[in-house]
Structure formats: structure tokens, C-alpha cells
NUDREN-723852 format. One line per 2 residues: number of its first residue (from 1); for each residue x negated, y negated, z of C-alpha. Coordinates in Angstrom, 3 decimals, always signed. Example, Ala and Ser with C-alpha at 12.3 -4.5 7.8 and 13.67 -1.06 7.14 Angstrom:
1> -12.300,+4.500,+7.800; -13.670,+1.060,+7.140
//
This chain:
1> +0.000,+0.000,+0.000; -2.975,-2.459,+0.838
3> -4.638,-1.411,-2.502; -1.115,-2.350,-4.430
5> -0.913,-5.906,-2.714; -4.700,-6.829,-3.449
7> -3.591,-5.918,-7.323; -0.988,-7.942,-6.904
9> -2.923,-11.098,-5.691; -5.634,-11.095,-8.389
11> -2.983,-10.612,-10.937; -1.651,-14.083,-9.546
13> -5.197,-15.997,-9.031; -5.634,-15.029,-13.077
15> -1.787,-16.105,-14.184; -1.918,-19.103,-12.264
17> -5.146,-20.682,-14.165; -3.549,-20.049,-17.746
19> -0.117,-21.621,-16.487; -1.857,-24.662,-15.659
21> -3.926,-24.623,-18.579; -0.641,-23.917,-21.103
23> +1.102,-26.930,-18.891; +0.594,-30.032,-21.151
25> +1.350,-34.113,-19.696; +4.916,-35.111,-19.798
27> +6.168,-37.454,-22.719; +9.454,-39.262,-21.963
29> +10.422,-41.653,-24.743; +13.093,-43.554,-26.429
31> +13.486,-43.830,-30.448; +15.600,-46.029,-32.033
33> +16.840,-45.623,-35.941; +16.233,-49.054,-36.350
35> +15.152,-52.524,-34.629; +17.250,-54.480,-36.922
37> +20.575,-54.120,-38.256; +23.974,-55.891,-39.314
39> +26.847,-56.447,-37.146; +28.931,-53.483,-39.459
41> +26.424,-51.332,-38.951; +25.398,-48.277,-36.294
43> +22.239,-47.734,-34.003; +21.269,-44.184,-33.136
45> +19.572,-43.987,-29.757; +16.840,-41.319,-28.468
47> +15.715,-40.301,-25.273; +13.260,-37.681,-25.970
49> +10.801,-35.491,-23.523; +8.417,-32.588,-23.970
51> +9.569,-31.019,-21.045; +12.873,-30.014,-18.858
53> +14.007,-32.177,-16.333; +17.315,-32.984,-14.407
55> +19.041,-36.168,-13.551; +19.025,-37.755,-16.449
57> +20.388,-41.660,-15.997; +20.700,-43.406,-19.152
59> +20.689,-47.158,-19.385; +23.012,-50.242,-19.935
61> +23.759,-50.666,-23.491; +24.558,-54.715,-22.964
63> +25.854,-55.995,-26.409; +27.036,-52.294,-27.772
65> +29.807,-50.072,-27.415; +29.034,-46.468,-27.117
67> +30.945,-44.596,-29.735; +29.328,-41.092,-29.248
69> +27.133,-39.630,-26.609; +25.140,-38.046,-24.652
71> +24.630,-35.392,-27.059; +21.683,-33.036,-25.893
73> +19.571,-31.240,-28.270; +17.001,-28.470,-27.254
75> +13.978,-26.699,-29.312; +11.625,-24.243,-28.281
77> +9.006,-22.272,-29.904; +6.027,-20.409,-29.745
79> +3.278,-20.694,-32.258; -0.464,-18.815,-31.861
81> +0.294,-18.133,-28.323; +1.044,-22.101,-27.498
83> +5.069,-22.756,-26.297; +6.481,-26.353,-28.057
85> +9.455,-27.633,-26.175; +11.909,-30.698,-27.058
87> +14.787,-32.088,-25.432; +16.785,-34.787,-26.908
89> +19.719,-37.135,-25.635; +20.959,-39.399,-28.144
91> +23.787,-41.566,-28.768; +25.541,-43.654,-31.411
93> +26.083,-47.478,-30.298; +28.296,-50.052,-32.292
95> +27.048,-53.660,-31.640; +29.821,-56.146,-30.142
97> +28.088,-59.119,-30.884; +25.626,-60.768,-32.787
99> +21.643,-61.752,-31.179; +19.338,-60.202,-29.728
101> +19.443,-57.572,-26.857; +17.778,-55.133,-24.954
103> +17.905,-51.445,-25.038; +16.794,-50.957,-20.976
105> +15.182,-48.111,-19.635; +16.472,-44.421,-18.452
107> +15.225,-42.373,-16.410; +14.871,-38.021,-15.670
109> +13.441,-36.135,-13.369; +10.763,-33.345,-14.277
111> +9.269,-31.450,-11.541; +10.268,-33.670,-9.003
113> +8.804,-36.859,-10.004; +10.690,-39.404,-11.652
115> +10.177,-40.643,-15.400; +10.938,-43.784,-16.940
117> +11.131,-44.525,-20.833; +10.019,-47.914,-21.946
119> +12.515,-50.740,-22.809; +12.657,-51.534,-26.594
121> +14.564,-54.752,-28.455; +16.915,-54.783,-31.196
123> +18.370,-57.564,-32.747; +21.902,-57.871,-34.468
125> +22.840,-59.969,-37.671; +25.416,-60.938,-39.641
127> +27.522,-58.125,-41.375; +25.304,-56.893,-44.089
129> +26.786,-56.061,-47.370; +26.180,-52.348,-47.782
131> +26.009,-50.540,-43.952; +23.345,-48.194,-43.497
133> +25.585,-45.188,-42.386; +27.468,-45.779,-46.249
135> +23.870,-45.857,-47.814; +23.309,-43.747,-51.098
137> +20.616,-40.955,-51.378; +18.534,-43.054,-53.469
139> +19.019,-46.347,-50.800; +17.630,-43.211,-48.239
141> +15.158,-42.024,-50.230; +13.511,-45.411,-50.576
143> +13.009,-46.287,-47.283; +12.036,-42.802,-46.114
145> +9.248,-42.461,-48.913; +6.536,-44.896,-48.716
147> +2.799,-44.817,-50.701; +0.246,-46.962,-49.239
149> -3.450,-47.391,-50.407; -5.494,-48.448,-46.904
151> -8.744,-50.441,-48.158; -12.027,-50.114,-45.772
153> -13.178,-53.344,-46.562; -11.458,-56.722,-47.963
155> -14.186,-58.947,-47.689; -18.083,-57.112,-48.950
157> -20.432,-57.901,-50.471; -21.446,-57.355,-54.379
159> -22.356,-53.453,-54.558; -21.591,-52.854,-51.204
161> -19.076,-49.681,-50.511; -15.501,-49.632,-50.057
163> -13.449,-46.945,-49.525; -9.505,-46.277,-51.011
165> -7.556,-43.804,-49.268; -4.315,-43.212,-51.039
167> -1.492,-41.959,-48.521; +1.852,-40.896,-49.388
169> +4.586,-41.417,-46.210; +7.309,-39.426,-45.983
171> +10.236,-39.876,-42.714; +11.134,-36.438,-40.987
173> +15.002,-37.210,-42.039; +13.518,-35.738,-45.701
175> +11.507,-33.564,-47.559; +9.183,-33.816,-50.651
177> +9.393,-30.536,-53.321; +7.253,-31.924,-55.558
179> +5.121,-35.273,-56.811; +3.176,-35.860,-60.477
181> +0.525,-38.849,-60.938; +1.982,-41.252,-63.712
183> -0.174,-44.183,-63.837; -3.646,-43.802,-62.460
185> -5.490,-47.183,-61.132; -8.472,-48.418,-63.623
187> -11.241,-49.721,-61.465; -12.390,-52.543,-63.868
189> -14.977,-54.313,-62.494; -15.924,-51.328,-59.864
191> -18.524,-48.493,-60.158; -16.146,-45.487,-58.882
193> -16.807,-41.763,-57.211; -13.862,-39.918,-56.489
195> -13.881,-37.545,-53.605; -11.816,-34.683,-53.996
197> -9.167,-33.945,-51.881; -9.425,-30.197,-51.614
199> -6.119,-29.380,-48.701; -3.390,-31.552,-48.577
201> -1.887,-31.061,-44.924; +0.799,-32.965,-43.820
203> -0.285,-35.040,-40.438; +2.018,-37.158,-38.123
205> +1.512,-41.165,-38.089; +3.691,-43.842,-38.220
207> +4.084,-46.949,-40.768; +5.424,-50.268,-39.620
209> +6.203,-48.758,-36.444; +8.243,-45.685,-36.942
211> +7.541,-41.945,-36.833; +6.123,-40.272,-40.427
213> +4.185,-38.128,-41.550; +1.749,-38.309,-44.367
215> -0.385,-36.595,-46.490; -3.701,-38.234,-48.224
217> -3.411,-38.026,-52.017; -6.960,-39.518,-53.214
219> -9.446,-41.054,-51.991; -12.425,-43.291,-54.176
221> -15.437,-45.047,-52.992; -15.526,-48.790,-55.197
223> -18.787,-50.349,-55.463; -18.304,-53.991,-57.077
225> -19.901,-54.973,-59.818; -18.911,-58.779,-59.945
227> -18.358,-61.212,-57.237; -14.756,-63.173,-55.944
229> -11.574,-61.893,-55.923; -11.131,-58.229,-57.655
231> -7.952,-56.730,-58.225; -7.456,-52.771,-57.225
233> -4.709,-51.496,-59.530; -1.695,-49.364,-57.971
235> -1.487,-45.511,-57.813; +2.312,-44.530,-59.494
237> +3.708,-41.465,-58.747; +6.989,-39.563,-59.042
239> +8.334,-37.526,-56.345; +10.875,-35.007,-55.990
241> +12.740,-35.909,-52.525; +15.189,-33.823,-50.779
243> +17.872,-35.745,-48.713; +20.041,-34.219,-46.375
245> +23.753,-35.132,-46.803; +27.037,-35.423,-44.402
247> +28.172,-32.232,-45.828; +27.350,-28.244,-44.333
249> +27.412,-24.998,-46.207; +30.313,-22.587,-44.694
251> +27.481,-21.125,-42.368; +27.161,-24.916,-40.926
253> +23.976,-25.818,-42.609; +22.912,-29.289,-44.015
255> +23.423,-29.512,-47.833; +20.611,-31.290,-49.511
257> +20.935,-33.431,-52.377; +17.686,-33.952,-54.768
259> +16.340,-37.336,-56.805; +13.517,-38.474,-58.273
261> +12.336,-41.541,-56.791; +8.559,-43.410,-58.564
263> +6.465,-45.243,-55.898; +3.589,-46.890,-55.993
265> +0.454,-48.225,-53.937; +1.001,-52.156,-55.162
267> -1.865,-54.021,-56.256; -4.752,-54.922,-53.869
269> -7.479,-57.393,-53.910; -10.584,-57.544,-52.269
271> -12.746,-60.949,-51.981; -16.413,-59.871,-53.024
273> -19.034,-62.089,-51.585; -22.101,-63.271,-54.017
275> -25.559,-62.110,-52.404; -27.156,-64.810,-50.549
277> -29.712,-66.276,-52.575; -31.586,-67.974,-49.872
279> -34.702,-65.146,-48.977; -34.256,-63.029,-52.489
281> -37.667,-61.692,-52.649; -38.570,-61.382,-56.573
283> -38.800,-57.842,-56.837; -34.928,-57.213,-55.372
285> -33.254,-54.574,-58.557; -30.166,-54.839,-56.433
287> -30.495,-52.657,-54.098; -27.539,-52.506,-51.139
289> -27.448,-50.804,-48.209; -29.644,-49.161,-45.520
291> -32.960,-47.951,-46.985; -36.470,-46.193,-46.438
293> -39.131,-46.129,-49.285; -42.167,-44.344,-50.049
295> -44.848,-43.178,-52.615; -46.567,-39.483,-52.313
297> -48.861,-37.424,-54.308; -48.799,-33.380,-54.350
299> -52.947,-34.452,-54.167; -55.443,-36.348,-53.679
301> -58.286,-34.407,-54.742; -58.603,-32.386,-58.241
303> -60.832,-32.273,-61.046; -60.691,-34.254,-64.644
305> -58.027,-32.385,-66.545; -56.141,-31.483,-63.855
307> -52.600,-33.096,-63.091; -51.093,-33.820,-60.034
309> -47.400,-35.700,-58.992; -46.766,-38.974,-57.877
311> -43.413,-39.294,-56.490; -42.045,-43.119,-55.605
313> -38.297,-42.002,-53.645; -35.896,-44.008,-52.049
315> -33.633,-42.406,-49.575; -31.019,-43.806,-47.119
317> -27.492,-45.099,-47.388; -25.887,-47.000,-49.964
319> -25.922,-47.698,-53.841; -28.267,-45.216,-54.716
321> -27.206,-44.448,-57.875; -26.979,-48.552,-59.412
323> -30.349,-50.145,-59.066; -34.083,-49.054,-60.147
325> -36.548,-48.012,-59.010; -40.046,-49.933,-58.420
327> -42.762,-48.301,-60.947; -46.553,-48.068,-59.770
329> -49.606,-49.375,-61.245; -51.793,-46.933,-61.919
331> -55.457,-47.681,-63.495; -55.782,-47.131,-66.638
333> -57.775,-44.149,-66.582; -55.347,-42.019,-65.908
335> -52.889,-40.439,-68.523; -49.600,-40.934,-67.083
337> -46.428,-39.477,-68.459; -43.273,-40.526,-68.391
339> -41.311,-40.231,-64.690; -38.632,-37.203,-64.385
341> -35.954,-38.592,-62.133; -34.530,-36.300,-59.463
343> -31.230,-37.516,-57.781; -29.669,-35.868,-54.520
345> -26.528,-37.855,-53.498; -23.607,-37.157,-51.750
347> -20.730,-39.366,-51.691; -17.985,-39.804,-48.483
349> -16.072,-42.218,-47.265; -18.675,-44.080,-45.776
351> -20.275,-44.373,-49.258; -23.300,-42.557,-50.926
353> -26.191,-41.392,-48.872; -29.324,-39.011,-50.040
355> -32.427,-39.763,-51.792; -33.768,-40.815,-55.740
357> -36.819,-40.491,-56.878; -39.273,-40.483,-59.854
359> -41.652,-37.987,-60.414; -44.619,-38.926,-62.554
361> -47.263,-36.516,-63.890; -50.880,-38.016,-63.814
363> -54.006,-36.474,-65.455; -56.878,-38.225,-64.849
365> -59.571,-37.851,-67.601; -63.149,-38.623,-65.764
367> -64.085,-38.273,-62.730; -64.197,-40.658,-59.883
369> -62.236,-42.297,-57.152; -59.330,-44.000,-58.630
371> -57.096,-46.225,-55.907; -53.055,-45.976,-56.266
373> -52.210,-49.965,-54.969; -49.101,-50.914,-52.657
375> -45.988,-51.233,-54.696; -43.131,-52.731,-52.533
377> -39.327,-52.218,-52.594; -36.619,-54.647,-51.524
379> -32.909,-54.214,-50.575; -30.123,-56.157,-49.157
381> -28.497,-54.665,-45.601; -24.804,-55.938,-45.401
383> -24.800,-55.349,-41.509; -27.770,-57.551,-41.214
385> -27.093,-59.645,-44.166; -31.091,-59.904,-44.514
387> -33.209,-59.198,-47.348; -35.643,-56.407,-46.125
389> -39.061,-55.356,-48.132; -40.858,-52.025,-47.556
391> -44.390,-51.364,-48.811; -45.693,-48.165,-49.361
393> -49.463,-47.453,-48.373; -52.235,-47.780,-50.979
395> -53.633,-43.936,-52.202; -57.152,-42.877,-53.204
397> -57.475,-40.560,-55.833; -60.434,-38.664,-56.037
399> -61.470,-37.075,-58.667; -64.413,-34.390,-58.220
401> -65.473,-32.897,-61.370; -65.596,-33.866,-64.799
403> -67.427,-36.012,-67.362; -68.148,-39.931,-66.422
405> -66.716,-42.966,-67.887; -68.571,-46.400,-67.028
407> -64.840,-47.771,-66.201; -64.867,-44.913,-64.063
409> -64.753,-44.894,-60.173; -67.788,-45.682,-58.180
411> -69.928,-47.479,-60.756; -73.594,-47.941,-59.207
413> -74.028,-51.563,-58.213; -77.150,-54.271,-59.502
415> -78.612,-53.493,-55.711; -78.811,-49.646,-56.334
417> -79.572,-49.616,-59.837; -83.532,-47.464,-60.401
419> -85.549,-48.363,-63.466; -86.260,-45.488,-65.380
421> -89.968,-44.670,-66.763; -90.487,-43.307,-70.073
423> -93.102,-40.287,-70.414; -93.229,-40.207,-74.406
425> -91.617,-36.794,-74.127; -88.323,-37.819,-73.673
427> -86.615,-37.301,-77.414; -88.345,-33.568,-77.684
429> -84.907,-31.855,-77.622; -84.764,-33.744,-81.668
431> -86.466,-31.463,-84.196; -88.210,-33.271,-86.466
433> -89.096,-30.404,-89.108; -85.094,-29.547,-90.508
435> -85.952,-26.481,-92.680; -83.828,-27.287,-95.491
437> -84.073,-24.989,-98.381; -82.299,-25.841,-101.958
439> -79.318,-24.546,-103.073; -79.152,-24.887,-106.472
441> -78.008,-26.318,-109.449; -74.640,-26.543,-110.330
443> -73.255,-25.117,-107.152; -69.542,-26.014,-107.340
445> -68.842,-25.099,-110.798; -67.631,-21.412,-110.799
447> -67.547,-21.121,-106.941; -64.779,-19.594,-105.211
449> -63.921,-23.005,-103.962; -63.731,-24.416,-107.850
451> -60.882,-22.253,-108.920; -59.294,-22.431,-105.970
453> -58.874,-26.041,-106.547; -58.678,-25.459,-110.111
455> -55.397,-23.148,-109.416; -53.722,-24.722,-106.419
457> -51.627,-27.839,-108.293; -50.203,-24.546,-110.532
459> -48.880,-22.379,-107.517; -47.410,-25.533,-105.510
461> -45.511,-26.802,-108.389; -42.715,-23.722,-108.120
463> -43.152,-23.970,-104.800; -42.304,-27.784,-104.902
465> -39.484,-27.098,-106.692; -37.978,-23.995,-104.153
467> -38.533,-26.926,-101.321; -36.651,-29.385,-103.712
469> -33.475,-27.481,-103.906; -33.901,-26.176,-100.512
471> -33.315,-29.624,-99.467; -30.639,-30.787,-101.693
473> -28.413,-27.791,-100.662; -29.067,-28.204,-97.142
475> -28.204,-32.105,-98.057; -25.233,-31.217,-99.524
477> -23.716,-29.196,-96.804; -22.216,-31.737,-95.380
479> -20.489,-30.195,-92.420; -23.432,-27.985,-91.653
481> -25.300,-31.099,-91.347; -22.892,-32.342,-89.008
483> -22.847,-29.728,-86.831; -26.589,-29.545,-86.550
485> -26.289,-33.131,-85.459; -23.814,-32.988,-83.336
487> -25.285,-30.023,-81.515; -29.134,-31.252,-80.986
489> -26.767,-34.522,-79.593; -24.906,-32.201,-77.711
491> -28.370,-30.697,-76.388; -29.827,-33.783,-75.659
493> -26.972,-35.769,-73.392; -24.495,-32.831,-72.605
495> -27.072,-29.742,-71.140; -25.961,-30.248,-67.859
497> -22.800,-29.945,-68.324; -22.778,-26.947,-70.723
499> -24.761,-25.551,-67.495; -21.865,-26.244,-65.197
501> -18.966,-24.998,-67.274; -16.252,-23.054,-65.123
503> -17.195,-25.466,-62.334; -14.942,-27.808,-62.714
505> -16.469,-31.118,-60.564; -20.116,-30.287,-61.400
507> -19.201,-30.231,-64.915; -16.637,-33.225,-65.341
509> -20.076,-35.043,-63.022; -22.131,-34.115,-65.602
511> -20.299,-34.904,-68.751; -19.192,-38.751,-67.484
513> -23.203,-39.129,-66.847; -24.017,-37.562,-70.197
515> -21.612,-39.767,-71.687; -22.915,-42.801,-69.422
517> -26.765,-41.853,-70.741; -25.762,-41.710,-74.410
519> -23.780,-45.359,-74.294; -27.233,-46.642,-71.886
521> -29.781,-45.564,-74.942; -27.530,-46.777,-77.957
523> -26.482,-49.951,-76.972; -29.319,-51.104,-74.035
525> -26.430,-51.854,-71.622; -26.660,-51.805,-67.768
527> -24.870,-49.545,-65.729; -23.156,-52.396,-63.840
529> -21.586,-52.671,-66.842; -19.605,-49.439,-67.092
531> -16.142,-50.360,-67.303; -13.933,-48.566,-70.159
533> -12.745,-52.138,-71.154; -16.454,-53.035,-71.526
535> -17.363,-50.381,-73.713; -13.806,-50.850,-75.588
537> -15.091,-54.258,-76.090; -18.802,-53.168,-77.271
539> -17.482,-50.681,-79.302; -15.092,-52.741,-81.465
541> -17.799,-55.146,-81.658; -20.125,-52.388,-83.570
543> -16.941,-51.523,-85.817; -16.375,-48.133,-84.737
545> -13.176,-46.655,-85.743; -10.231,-46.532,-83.162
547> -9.820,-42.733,-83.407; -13.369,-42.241,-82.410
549> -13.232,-45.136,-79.695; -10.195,-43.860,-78.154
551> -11.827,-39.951,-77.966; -14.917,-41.312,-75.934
553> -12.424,-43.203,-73.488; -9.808,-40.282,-73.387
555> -12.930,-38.200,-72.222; -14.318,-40.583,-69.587
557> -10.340,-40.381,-68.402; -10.428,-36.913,-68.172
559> -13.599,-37.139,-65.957; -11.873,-39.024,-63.810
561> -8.583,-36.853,-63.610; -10.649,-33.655,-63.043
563> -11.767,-34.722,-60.021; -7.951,-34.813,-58.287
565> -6.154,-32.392,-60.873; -6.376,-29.050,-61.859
567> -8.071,-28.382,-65.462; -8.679,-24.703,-66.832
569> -11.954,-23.580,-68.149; -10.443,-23.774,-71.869
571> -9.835,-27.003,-71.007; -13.692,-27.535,-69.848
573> -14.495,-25.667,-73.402; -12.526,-27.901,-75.343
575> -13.545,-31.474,-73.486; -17.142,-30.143,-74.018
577> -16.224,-29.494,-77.919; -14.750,-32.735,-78.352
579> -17.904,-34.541,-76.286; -20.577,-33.064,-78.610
581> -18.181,-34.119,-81.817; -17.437,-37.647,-80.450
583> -20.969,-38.632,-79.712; -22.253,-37.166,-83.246
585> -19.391,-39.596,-84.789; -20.804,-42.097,-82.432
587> -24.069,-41.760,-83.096; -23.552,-41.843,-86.494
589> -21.742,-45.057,-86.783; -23.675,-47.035,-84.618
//
């Protein structure tokens, strides 16, 4: 019997913990259907609490009339282990007059202690022309159903980071089946990155004070390209809404009737500041943000002939991928081949953050010592708003072996210099007696050499002419031509992406940079100025024909409507398809 009771009491000491642990802080609150309304119109009151309770006193409702209530509600539920309760008394008032007035506060009692909801005001109007409780489903449906683009910043600085985070509101009274993008914003005058939204979970929030939840459509990072005020165009979409109605099935269940309601983000603008010109050092590319900067070789001692790397990398936070980078001065000795740029960048909401670099192969040719001088690096920090210069540490490179140049290295000074003493044997290593012997008269004539010479011009001319009409039918296949074109194009600018097919955001990445390259080396533009109404602009102005103008710009839409849409892989195949034949047409006409 003693061993039974001890059983018994450790079986309590472990209950007891989880009870209090499962036991969540009590929530007693009041909810109103509206703050303002019409003298024709009704107000549905809530008292609502999280956990049972007893005595419940409800207010005064001074300036209403009470035409239904208490009516109590109760839900309960268990989910993963975790119990959700609710208990609701509400009531439907009718105002008697028209001002403002004061909802007062009730109180319960939970566990013995006593609970008090907080007083809320409502003001009454004039009779309004179309009551609330006579309200259509579309009336409902708009002001349950609310898009709303929040903006990080309103007031940065050029190429400083601002984040767009598209939400779409909905009001627990409905429910959304179904939504389809029909306008997407154009970000002129922004350099964009979209980060994908890969779950889209429904969260609670509220908007302009009452309950909703929401669920975050799209989000972009905007990096301006042009200072004062910029205008973010709206997000459009159409939604399928469900709205419950008056009316119940013959098993007493809500009907709901279903419309199609468009909303959109509205139009924002953002104030871009110029960059202070006072303490601009020269060298500033436009750098923005939070930086650190350095220059590194893979060596520092080799041999003539021998390469090694010289990286110059910028790493931090900010617009990494819109200014350039500083190039070092390297003596002249040194064969130096063009820098391989490496770019690791992730973007978030914050903005972009990694590293860029250039990596330059360098051969030196004799040997020596061969100094790498300081190159510096300037940037602008927005939280500072300070102009800040790094300079990287000067690097020795010696080289150890190999043949000597007099613009070489360590040349001896005038102090060290040693006359040098000539012994008359000095030019032995020249032989004076050549041994010649004659060759002969006549020595070409007849020679293998003669009628080779003699022969050639007769064997090349029916070779000449196999070349000749080589070439004129390879001329005159026209569309082979084209495709040759179009594919070393499509080697040259599109690789990357080709690589990254099936992977739809590495490859729609790729292809808009591809794109971006090809545009950079045909018509010397800046990226700053990557706007698809800027290069609609410089393409009309080098007379390319609208059909091929409007493919480059459909594709550069597409990359953009990957990144928050679903595209197949034939859909990858056939954007990569119409890339390579666009920029051949491209390339062609300009």
C-alpha cells in the first residue's frame, strides 16, 4: 500500500510541471466591428478570452440600445499536443443618438482573479446612405481584402538599398481561393533583385487597427539609380474571394458566395538624396554601403616564366554588384592578363552582402624584385554619411630565377659599380678560321627546292578554286550562317545559363546578366543605366526593328517573372532558344 501511494505522488510531481507549462497568460479583450458608423447602422460587440471564467459583468452601453445579446460562443481544440481555447460574448447594439461615446469596460473572473477589458470609443454619424448590415458581397469584399506594399526606406540615399515587401490582407469574415498577378510594377529608375518567396503562410496582423491576416506576395530590394523623388509602380492582382452570406445549407452551414475583386499596392514614392559632394575623394566609382578592401597574391616568390594571382576584392554590405573596381599598377615588366571577375553575393532584405573580386594573372619575364604599390578604394556609408578610403598594403614581388633585364629589379648603383679589366683573351669563344668549303656552281637550278617552286603555283591553283566554292556555298547558306552566329553569340553571353537549365532562378540570373553583358559591350552603356525604357530608347535610336526590340524586353520580363512564378523547363528551353536568336538579330543590326 505504501509502494502504491509513493507511485501515486511522483505521478503528480511530473503532471503538475507540464500543467503549468501547457497553462498560457490570460487574454481578456473587447473587439468592435467598427469605430465608426452611421446612425442606421449596427455595431457588433466582443468580449473575448483565452480562457474560462465565471461572472461575467458586461458594461453600460450609454448611447445604444441592445438589440441582441449576450450570445456566448465556445472553441476548443487540440493541435500537436497544445489545447487552443476561445470564449466569446458578443452583442448587437443600435445607436440612439448621434456623437461620440464610450464602449466601458467588463469584467470576468478566471481562476479567481478578476479581469478587466479595456474601454474603446466609437463615434456615431449621420444616417449613411447604404447601412453596413445591407452591404453587397462586393461592398464586403472590398473592405475585407486589402494589398499593401510596406517600403524600408522613404528617404536614402542614391544606390543605397531599399526593400519592397508586397502583402496581401485578408479579414477572418472571408476567404481567398485563388489570386493571379496582372500588372507587375516596372522599377524605372531602380537596379532590382527579387527575392523569392518560396512558402506563402498565412500570419495574423492587423491593418489600420483591426484583426487580419496576411500573407507576403513579393518582396524586391531597389537600389536607385537617380536622385529626388522616384515613383514605385503598384502591384495589381486579381483575387478570388469567398464571402459568407445570411443564408445556411439545410445542415445549418454558411453559404458562400464567390467574386472576383482586382487590388492593388497604389503608387509609392521615395525621396532619393544626391551624395554629398563635400569630402568626395577622386577615386569614389560609387560605391555605397559598408565595406572592407584588399589586394593578395597566391605568391610572392617564383621564377621568370612562372605566373602567379593577384586578387584586388571588395567584400562587405551594400551595392556590390553597381560600381568598379580599383585596378593596380603593376610595373611594366610584368605580362599581365586581363582580370577574371569572381562575384559571390547574396541578396535579403537588408540588401546585398558578399564579396567581388578580380583575379589577374601576372608572369613576370626577368628576374628581380618587382614592388606591387598601394591602390586605394573609396565608398560612401549611409549610416555615417562619410566618405571612407581604404588602402591596401604595398607587395614585393620577387622574382628568383631567370634572365636579367637592365629595367629589371635591383639594378647595381654608380657606388657599387667594379671596373672590369680586359686580359686580351676575352673574345676567344669567336672562331676566327670559318671552314667554309664551296658549293658549287649553279646550285639552285635542278635542286629539289627548284621544282618544288617550279610546281607549287600549278597544284594551288585547283586547290584555290575547291577553297573558292567552298566559301561561296558556305556564303550562300544563309540560315546555316545564321545559326553559326547565333550560336558562338549564344556561347559567348548565354554559357551560364545553358549551365543552369532546369534550375529555374540560377538560370533566369544568368540569362538577365548575359543579356545585361551583351547590351554593356555593344552599346558602351553603364549599368546604372539598365532600365527597359532606356534600352527601348537606345534601341530605337540604332533603328532596330520593333519585333526584335520587343523579344529582348519580353525576355528581360520573363527574368523578372521567373523569379515569383512558376516556369517549366520547356519554357527555360525555349527562353534560351529565343535569347541566342534575339541577340544574333541584335548583333547583327547594330
Amino acid at each position: 500500500m505504501l509502494k502504491r501511494v509513493h507511485i501515486i505522488l511522483a505521478l503528480l510531481f511530473l503532471v503538475s510541471p507540464i500543467q503549468a507549462q501547457d497553462k498560457e497568460a490570460v487574454s481578456f479583450e473587447l473587439n468592435l466591428s467598427k469605430e465608426k458608423l452611421g446612425l442606421n447602422e449596427r455595431l457588433r460587440v466582443e468580449f473575448a478570452m483565452n480562457q474560462d471564467g465565471d461572472n461575467f459583468t458586461p458594461p453600460k452601453f450609454d448611447g445604444f440600445r441592445v438589440l441582441m445579446g449576450p450570445l456566448q460562443s465556445i472553441s476548443s481544440s487540440w493541435i500537436n499536443g497544445v489545447r487552443s481555447y476561445s470564449k466569446t460574448y458578443s452583442y448587437t447594439l443600435a445607436p440612439t443618438a448621434r456623437g461620440k461615446f464610450k464602449i466601458g469596460q467588463a469584467s470576468i473572473v478566471i481562476d479567481g482573479k478578476t479581469y478587466k477589458s479595456l474601454s474603446r470609443e466609437v463615434e456615431v454619424t449621420a444616417a449613411v446612405d447604404k447601412p453596413s448590415d445591407q452591404m453587397t458581397i462586393d461592398d464586403v469584399a472590398d473592405e475585407s481584402l486589402h494589398l499593401v506594399a510596406e517600403v524600408s526606406k522613404t528617404n536614402p540615399y542614391l544606390n543605397e538599398a531599399v526593400s519592397v515587401v508586397y502583402k496581401l490582407y485578408v479579414s477572418p469574415s472571408i476567404s481567398v481561393s485563388n489570386y493571379r498577378p496582372l500588372d507587375n510594377p516596372k522599377y524605372n529608375n531602380f537596379w532590382s533583385q527579387d527575392i523569392p518567396v518560396s512558402i506563402r503562410n498565412a500570419k495574423n496582423g492587423t491593418y489600420k487597427g483591426k484583426s487580419f491576416r496576411y500573407v507576403i506576395l513579393k518582396r524586391v530590394v531597389l537600389y536607385p539609380q537617380k536622385s529626388g523623388k522616384l515613383e514605385i509602380e503598384p502591384l495589381s492582382l486579381e483575387v478570388t474571394v469567398d464571402v459568407p452570406t445570411n443564408k445556411r445549407d439545410f445542415f445549418g452551414g454558411r453559404i458562400y458566395s464567390q467574386t472576383n475583386k482586382t487590388v492593388s499596392a497604389g503608387k509609392r514614392t521615395i525621396d532619393v538624396k544626391q551624395l554629398p559632394l563635400e569630402g568626395r575623394p577622386a577615386d569614389f566609382s560609387g560605391a555605397v554601403g559598408d565595406f572592407d578592401f584588399s589586394v593578395t597574391t597566391s605568391k610572392t616568390s617564383l621564377n621568370a616564366s612562372e605566373s602567379l594571382q593577384a586578387k584586388v576584392e571588395v567584400s562587405g554590405k551594400g551595392n556590390l554588384k553597381l560600381f568598379q573596381l580599383p585596378e593596380p599598377n603593376l610595373p611594366s615588366s610584368l605580362e599581365v592578363y586581363e582580370p577574371e571577375f569572381d562575384e559571390n553575393v547574396r541578396t535579403t532584405l537588408a540588401g546585398s552582402q558578399g564579396k567581388v573580386s578580380n583575379n589577374y594573372t601576372v608572369v613576370p619575364e626577368f628576374r628581380g624584385k618587382y614592388p606591387i604599390p598601394s591602390i586605394s578604394f573609396s565608398y560612401f556609408n549611409p549610416k555615417t554619411e562619410k566618405y571612407n578610403t581604404l588602402s591596401s598594403d604595398e607587395i614585393v614581388i620577387n622574382v628568383l630565377e631567370g634572365p636579367s633585364s637592365a629595367s629589371a629589379g635591383n639594378i647595381p648603383t654608380a657606388a657599387n659599380r667594379q671596373s672590369v679589366v680586359a686580359t686580351g683573351d676575352q673574345f676567344n669563344f669567336i672562331k676566327i678560321n670559318p671552314n667554309l668549303t664551296p658549293i658549287g656552281n649553279n646550285y639552285f637550278v635542278g635542286s629539289y627546292c627548284f621544282w618544288l617552286w617550279l610546281l607549287l603555283p600549278l597544284i594551288l591553283i585547283p586547290v584555290a578554286i575547291l577553297f573558292r566554292k567552298k566559301r561561296e556555298s558556305i556564303a550562300g547558306d544563309v540560315a546555316g550562317n545564321k545559326i553559326k552566329r547565333a550560336n558562338r553569340l549564344a556561347r559567348k553571353y548565354l554559357s551560364a545559363s545553358k549551365k543552369a537549365l532546369g534550375d529555374k532562378e540560377s538560370f533566369y540570373v544568368a540569362l538577365e546578366k548575359g543579356l545585361h553583358n551583351y547590351l554593356k559591350a555593344k552599346l558602351k552603356i553603364e549599368t546604372s543605366e539598365f532600365s527597359k525604357d532606356k534600352i527601348d530608347t537606345l534601341l530605337t535610336q540604332k533603328e532596330v526593328d520593333r519585333s526584335t526590340k520587343d523579344g529582348f524586353i519580353g525576355l528581360l520580363k520573363n527574368c523578372e517573372m521567373a523569379r515569383y512564378s512558376p516556369f517549366s523547363n520547356v519554357q527555360m528551353q525555349q527562353d534560351y532558344d529565343k535569347a541566342s536568336e534575339v541577340i544574333s538579330y541584335l548583333d547583327k543590326q547594330l
